[in-house]
C-alpha positions as CSV (number, residue, x, y, z in Angstrom):
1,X,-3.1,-13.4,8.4
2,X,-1.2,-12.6,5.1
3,X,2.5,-12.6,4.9
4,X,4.2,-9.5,5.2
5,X,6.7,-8.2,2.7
6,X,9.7,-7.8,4.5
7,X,11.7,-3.9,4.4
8,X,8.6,-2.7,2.9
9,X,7.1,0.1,5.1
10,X,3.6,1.4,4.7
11,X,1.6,3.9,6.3
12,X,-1.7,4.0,4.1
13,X,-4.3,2.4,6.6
14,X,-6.9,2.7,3.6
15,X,-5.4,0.0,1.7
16,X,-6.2,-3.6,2.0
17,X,-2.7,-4.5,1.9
18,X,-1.9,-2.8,5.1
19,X,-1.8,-4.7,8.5
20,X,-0.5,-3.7,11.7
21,X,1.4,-0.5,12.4
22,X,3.3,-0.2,8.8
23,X,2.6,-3.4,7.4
24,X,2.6,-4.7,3.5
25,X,1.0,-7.6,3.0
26,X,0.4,-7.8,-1.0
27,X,2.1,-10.4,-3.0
28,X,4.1,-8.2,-5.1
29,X,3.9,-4.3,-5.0
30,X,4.5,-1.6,-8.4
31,X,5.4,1.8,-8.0
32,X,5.3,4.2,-10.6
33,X,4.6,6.1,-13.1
34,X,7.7,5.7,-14.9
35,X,8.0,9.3,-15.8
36,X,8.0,10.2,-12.1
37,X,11.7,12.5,-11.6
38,X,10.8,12.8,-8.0
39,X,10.0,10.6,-4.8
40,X,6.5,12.9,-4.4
41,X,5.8,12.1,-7.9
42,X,5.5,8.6,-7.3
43,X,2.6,6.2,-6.1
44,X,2.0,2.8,-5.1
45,X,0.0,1.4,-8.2
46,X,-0.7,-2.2,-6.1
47,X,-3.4,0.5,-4.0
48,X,-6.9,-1.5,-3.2
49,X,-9.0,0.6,-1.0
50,X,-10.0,-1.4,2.1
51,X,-14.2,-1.3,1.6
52,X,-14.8,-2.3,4.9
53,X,-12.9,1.1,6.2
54,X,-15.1,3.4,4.2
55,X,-18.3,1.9,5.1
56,X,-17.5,2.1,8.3
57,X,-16.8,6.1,8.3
C-alpha cells in the first residue's frame, strides 16, 4: 500500500494514484497550466492512467 497524501482529495478512479474512496497516493502532485484563471480550467498534471482499469472494461 502507498502512503497517502494527507488533505489531498481525489475522485479520478482512472488514475494510478488513486486508492480507496478519495485517496492520493503519488509522491508529489502538479496542477496546472499556469495560465488557468479558473478552478475548471485547471488539471492535475501528476495523471497516470491506471492500465489495468482499461483493460479490464
Amino acid at each position: 500500500m502507498r502512503h497517502e497524501i494527507k488533505d489531498i482529495k481525489c475522485n479520478v478512479n482512472s488514475c494510478i494514484y488513486h486508492e480507496g474512496t478519495h485517496k492520493c497516493t503519488a509522491g508529489s502532485i502538479e496542477v496546472g497550466p499556469s495560465s488557468a484563471c479558473s478552478c475548471s480550467e485547471t488539471l492535475c498534471a501528476t495523471f497516470e492512467p491506471n492500465t489495468s482499469m482499461t483493460n479490464n472494461k
